[in-house]
C-alpha positions as CSV (number, residue, x, y, z in Angstrom):
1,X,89.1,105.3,78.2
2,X,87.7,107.3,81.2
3,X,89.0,110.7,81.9
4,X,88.6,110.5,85.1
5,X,91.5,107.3,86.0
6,X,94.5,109.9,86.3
7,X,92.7,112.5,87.8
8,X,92.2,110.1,90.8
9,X,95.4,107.9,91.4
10,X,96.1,104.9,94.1
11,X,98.3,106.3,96.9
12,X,100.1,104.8,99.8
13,X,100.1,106.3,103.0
14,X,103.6,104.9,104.9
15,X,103.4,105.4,109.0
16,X,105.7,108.0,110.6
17,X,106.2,106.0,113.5
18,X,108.5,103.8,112.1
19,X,106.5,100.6,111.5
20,X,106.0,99.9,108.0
21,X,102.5,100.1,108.1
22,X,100.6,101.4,105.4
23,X,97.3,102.4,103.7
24,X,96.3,102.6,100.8
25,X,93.9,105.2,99.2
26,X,92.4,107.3,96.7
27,X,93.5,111.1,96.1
28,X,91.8,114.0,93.9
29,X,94.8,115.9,92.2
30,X,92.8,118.8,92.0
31,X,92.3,119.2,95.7
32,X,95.4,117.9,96.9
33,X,98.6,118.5,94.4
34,X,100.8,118.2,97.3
35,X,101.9,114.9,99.4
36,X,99.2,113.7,101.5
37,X,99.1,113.8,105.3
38,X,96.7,111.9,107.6
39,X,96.5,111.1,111.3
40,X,95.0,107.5,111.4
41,X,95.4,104.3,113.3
42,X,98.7,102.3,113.5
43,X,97.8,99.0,114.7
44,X,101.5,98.2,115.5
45,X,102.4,101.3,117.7
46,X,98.4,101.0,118.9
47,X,97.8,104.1,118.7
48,X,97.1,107.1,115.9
49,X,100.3,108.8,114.3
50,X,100.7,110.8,111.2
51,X,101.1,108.6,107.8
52,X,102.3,110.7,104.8
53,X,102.0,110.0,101.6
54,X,104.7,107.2,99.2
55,X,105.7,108.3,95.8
């Protein structure tokens, strides 16, 4: 088994806008033990708003 599977987990990123659009990503535990926050295109609201991270 590779080490390295857990270390890097599959994360959602849910919009904050309301529209149920989400991403879906890679983290690094290491760097980022906290929730996740990015500012990246919601194609529903057309415009960029904050998407935080789904547990």
């Amino acid at each position: 088994m590779a080490a390295g599977t857990n270390l890097r987990p599959v994360v959602k990123l849910k919009s904050t806008a309301g529209t149920g659009y989400t991403y879906v990503t890679r983290k690094n535990r290491r760097n980022d033990p906290d929730r996740l926050t990015i500012r990246k295109y919601d194609p529903i609201a057309r415009k960029h708003v904050e998407f935080r991270e789904e547990r």
